[in-house]
C-alpha positions as CSV (number, residue, x, y, z in Angstrom):
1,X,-34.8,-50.1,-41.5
2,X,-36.5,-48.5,-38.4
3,X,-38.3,-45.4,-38.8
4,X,-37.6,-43.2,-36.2
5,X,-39.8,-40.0,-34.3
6,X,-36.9,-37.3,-33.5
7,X,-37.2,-34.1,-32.2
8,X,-34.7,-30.7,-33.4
9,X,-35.4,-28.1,-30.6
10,X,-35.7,-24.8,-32.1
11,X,-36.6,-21.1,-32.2
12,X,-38.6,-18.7,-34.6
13,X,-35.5,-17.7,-35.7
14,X,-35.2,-21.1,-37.9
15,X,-36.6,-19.1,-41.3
16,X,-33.6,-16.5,-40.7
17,X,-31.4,-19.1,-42.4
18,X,-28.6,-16.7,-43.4
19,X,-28.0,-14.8,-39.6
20,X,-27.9,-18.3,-37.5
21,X,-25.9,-20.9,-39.6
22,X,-26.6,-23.8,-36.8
23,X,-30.5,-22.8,-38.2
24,X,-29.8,-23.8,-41.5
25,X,-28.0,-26.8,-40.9
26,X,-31.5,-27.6,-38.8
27,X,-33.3,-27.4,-41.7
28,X,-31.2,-29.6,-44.3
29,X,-30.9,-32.1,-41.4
30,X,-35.2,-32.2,-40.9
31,X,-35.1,-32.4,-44.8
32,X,-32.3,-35.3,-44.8
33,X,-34.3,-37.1,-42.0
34,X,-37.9,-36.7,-43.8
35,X,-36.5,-37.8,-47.1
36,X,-34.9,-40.8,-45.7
37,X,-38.5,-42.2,-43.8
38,X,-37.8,-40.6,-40.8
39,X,-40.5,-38.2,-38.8
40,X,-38.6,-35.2,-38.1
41,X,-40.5,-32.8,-35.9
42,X,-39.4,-29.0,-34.8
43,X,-40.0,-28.8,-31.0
44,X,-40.1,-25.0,-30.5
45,X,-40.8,-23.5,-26.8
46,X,-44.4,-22.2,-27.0
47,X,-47.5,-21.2,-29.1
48,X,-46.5,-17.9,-30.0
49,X,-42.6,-18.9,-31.4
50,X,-45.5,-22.4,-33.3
51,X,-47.2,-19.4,-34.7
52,X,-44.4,-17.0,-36.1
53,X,-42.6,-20.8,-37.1
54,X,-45.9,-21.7,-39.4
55,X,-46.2,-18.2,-41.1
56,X,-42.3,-17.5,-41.6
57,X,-42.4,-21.6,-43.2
58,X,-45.5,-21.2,-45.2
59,X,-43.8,-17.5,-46.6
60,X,-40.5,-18.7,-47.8
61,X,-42.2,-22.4,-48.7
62,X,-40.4,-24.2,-45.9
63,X,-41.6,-27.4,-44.5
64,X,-43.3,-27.0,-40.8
65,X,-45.7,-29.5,-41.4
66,X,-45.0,-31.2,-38.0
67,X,-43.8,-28.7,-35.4
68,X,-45.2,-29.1,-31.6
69,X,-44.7,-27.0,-28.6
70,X,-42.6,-28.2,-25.8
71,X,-45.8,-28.2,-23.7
72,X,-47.5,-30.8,-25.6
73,X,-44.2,-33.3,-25.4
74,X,-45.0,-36.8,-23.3
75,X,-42.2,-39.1,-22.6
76,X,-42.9,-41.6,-25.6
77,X,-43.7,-39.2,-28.4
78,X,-39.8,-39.3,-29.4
79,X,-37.2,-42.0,-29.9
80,X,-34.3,-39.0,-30.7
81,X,-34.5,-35.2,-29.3
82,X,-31.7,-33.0,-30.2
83,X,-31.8,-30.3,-28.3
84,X,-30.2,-27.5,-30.8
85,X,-31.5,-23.7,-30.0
86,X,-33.1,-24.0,-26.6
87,X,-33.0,-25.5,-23.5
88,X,-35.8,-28.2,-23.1
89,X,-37.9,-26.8,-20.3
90,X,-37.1,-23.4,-19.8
């Protein structure tokens, strides 16, 4: 089976898993992907939401392993982005 690269667009809001339900559903689905092979990455909007993402994750023991900014995106770094929270680009 393929492995594929996919992108879940999201805010620092992701570790607030009980006041956004489409948030928690973003986290079973990154776990779902990364436990079937896949390389789920959270695509969040800039440095400072990367930041608040890695210290909210690494306080409740969620995975942020790999999390990139929308900045640092090139057109072949994804097979799959769902765009969940945010607009890509603004």
């Amino acid at each position: 089976m393929k492995k594929y690269k996919i992108g879940i667009t999201v805010d620092d809001t992701i570790t607030d898993l009980f006041s956004q339900g489409i948030m928690q559903n973003c986290i079973y689905l990154y776990l779902l992907l990364e436990k079937y092979g896949h390389f789920p990455f959270w695509i969040l909007s800039n440095n400072e939401e990367l930041s608040n993402l890695k210290k909210e994750c690494t306080e409740k023991n969620l995975t942020y392993n790999n999390a990139m900014c929308y900045n640092d995106l090139k057109e072949d770094n994804f097979d799959i982005i769902l765009v969940v929270r945010q607009v890509i680009g603004e």
